[in-house]
KOLKEFI-601081 format. One record per residue (C-alpha): x, y, z. Coordinates in nm, 3 decimals. Each point is the difference from the previous one (the first is absolute). Example, Ala and Ser with C-alpha at 12.3 -4.5 7.8 and 13.67 -1.06 7.14 Angstrom:
BEGIN
c1->1.230	c2->-0.450	c3->0.780
c1->0.137	c2->0.344	c3->-0.066
end
This chain:
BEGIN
c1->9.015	c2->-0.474	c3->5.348
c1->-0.024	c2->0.037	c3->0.396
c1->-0.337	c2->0.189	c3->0.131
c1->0.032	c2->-0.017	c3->0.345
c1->-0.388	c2->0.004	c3->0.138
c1->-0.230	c2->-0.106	c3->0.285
c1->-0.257	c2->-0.225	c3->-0.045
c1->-0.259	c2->0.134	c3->0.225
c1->0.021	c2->0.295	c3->-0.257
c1->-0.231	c2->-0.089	c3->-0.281
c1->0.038	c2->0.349	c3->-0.211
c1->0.398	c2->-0.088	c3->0.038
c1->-0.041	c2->-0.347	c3->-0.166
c1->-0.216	c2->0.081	c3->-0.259
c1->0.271	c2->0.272	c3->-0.154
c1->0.284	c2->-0.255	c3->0.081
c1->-0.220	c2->-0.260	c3->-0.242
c1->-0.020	c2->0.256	c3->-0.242
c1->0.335	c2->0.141	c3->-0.026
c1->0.103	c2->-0.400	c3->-0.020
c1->-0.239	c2->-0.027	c3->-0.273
c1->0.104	c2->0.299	c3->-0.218
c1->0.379	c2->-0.089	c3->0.088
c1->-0.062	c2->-0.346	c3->-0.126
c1->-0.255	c2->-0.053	c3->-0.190
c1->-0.216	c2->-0.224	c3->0.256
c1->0.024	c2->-0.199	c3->0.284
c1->0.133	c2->-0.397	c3->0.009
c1->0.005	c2->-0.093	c3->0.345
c1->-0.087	c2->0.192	c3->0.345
c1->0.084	c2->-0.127	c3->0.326
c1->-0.159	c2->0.168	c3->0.315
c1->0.231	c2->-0.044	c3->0.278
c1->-0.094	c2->0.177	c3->0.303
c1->-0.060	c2->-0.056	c3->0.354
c1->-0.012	c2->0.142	c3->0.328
c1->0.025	c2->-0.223	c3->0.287
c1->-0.016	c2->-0.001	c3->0.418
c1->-0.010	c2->-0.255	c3->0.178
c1->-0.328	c2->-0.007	c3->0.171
c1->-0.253	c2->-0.228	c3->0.225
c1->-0.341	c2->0.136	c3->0.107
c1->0.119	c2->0.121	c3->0.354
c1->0.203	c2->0.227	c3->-0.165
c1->-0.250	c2->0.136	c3->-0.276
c1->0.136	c2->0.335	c3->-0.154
c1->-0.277	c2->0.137	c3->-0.210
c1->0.218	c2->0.266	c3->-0.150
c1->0.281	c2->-0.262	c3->-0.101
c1->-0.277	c2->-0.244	c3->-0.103
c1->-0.151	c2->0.271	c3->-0.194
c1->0.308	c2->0.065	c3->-0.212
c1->0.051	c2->-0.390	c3->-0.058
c1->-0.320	c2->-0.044	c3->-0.150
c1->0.101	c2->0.362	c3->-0.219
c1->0.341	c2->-0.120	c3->-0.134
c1->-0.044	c2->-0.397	c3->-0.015
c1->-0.306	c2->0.046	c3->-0.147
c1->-0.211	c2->0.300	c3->-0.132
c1->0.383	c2->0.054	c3->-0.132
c1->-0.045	c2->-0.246	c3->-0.286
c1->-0.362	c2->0.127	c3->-0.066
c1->0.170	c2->0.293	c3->-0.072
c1->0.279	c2->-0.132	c3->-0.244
c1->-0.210	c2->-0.238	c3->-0.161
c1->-0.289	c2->0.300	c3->-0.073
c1->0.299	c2->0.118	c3->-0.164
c1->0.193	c2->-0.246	c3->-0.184
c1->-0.384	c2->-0.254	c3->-0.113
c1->-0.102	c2->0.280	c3->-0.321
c1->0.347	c2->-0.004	c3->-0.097
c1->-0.024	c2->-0.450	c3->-0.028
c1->-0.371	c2->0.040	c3->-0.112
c1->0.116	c2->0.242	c3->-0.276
c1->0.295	c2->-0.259	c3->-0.094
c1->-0.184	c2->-0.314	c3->0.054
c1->0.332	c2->-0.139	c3->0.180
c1->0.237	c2->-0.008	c3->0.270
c1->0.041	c2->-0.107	c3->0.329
c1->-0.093	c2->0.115	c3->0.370
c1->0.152	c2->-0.151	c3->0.280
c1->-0.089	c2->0.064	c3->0.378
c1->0.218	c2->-0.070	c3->0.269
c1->-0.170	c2->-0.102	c3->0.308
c1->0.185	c2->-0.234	c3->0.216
c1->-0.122	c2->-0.361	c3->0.171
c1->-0.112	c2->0.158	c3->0.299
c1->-0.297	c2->0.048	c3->-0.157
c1->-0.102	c2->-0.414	c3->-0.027
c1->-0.120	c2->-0.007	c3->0.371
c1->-0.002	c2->0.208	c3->0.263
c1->0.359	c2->-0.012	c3->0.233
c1->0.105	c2->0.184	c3->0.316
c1->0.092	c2->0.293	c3->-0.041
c1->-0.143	c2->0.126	c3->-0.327
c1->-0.296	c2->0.105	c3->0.104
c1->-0.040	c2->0.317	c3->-0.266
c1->0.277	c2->-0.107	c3->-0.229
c1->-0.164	c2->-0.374	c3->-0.031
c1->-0.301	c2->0.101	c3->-0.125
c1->0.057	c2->0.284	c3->-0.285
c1->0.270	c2->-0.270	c3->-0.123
c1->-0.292	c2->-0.233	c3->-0.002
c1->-0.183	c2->0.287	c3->-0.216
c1->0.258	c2->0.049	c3->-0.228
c1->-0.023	c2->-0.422	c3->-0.063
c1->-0.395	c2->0.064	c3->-0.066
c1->0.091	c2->0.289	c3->-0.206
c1->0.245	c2->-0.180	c3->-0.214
c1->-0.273	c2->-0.321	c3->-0.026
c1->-0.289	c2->0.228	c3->-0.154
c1->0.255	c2->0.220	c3->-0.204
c1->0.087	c2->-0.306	c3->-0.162
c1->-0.320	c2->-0.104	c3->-0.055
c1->-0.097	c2->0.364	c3->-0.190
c1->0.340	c2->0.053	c3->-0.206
c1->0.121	c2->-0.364	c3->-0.098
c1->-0.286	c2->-0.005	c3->-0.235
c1->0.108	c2->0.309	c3->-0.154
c1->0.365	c2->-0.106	c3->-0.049
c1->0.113	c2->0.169	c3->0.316
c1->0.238	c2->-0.226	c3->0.259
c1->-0.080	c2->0.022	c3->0.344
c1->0.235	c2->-0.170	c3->0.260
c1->0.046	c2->0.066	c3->0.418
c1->0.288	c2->-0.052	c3->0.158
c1->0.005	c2->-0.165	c3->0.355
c1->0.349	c2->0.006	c3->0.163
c1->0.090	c2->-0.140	c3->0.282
c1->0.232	c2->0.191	c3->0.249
c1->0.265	c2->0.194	c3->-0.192
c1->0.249	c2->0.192	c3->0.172
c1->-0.068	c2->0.369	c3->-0.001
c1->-0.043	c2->0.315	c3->0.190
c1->-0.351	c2->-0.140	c3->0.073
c1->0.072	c2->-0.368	c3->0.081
c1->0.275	c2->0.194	c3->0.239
c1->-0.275	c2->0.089	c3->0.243
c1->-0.113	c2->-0.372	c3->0.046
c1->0.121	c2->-0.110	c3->0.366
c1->-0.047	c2->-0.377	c3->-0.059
c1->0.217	c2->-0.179	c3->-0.180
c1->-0.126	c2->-0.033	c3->-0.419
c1->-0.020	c2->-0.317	c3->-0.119
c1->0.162	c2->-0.039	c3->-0.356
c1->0.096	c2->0.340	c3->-0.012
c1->0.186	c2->0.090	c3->-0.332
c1->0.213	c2->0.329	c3->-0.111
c1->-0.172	c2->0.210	c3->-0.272
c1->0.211	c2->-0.129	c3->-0.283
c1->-0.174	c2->-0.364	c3->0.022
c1->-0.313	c2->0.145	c3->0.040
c1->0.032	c2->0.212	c3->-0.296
c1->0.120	c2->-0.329	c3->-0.175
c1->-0.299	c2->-0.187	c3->0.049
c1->-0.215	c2->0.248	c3->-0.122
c1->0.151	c2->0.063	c3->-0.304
c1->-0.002	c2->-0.334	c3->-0.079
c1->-0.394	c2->-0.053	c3->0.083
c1->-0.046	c2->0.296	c3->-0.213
c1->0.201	c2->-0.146	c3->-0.300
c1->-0.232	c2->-0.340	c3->0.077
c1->-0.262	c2->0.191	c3->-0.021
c1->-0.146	c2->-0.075	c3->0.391
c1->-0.338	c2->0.074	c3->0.094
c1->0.129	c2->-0.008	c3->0.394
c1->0.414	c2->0.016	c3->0.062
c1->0.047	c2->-0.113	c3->0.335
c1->0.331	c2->-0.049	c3->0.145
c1->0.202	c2->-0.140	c3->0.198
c1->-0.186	c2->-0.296	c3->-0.082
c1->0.137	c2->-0.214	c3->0.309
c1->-0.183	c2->0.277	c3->0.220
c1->-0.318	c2->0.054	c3->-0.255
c1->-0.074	c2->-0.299	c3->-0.070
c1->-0.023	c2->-0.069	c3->0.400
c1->-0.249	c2->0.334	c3->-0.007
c1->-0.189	c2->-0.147	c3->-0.273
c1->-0.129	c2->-0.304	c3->0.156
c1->-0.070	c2->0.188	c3->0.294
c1->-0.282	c2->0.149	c3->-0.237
c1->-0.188	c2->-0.327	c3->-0.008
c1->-0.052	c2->-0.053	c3->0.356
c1->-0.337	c2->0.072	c3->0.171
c1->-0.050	c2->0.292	c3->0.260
c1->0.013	c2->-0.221	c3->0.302
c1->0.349	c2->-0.207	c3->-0.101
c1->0.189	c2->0.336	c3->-0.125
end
């Protein structure tokens, strides 16, 4: 059942949910998989393309979880998954809009989690590394650990099937990203 969409279109995914749910009875698993991405440093601020990062990488999966949450409430199961991507640990050059709604969509994922777990609903995020894609394609430095969509879809299946809270991958690049968390201010 393919219901092509957009995700900054909220009446769109609500009628997609429920044509899913009257197709087949109720909904398993959702994965929102969006982004829009341009390269960016604050010199070259774009309000209008920063604008429509925040719309789609964001306020996007506000939209399809208001529509897909009543139907997992209703069921009292099932599993959300948001794919944000490990540019949202810290901040890095470059990513200076698309850093921080991936950091949002991290947050989001944390305090989803904390409501729906308790009510039988999974909750995982998914932070890729670089993946190579029409989006990666714009990058003009070179990507360190970048793997071809069929890995990536790999790993998260598997962290799915192991029931993951956070699937991060490659884990020779994330796990690099990771510690970076822990530093202070002053020695990141």
């Amino acid at each position: 059942l393919a219901l092509p969409l957009d995700i900054t279109d909220a009446p769109a995914l609500e009628a997609a949910a429920a044509a899913i749910v009257k197709a087949w009875g109720g909904l398993d698993l959702v994965v929102f998989m969006a982004g829009e991405y341009k390269p960016m440093r604050a010199w070259d601020l774009q309000l209008d393309v920063a604008r429509k990062m925040v719309e789609v990488n964001l306020m996007g999966y506000f939209n399809g979880l208001a529509a897909v949450i009543p139907q997992f409430m209703a069921q009292g199961s099932g599993t959300i998954a948001l794919v944000s991507s490990v540019a949202g640990y810290r901040g890095l050059p470059k990513s200076l809009v698309y850093g921080p709604t991936k950091a949002a969509v991290i947050n989001l994922a944390e305090a989803l989690y904390l409501d729906l777990n308790p009510k039988g609903i999974g909750v995982c995020v998914v932070n890729p590394g670089f993946v190579r894609t029409p989006m990666t394609d714009q990058n003009d430095f070179k990507m360190p650990a970048l793997i071809e969509p069929d890995e990536a879809a790999r790993e998260i299946v598997r962290g799915l099937e192991d029931g993951e809270f956070e699937i991060h991958f490659p884990k020779r690049f994330t796990r690099f990203l990771k510690a970076l968390q822990l530093l202070p201010y002053g020695s990141y």
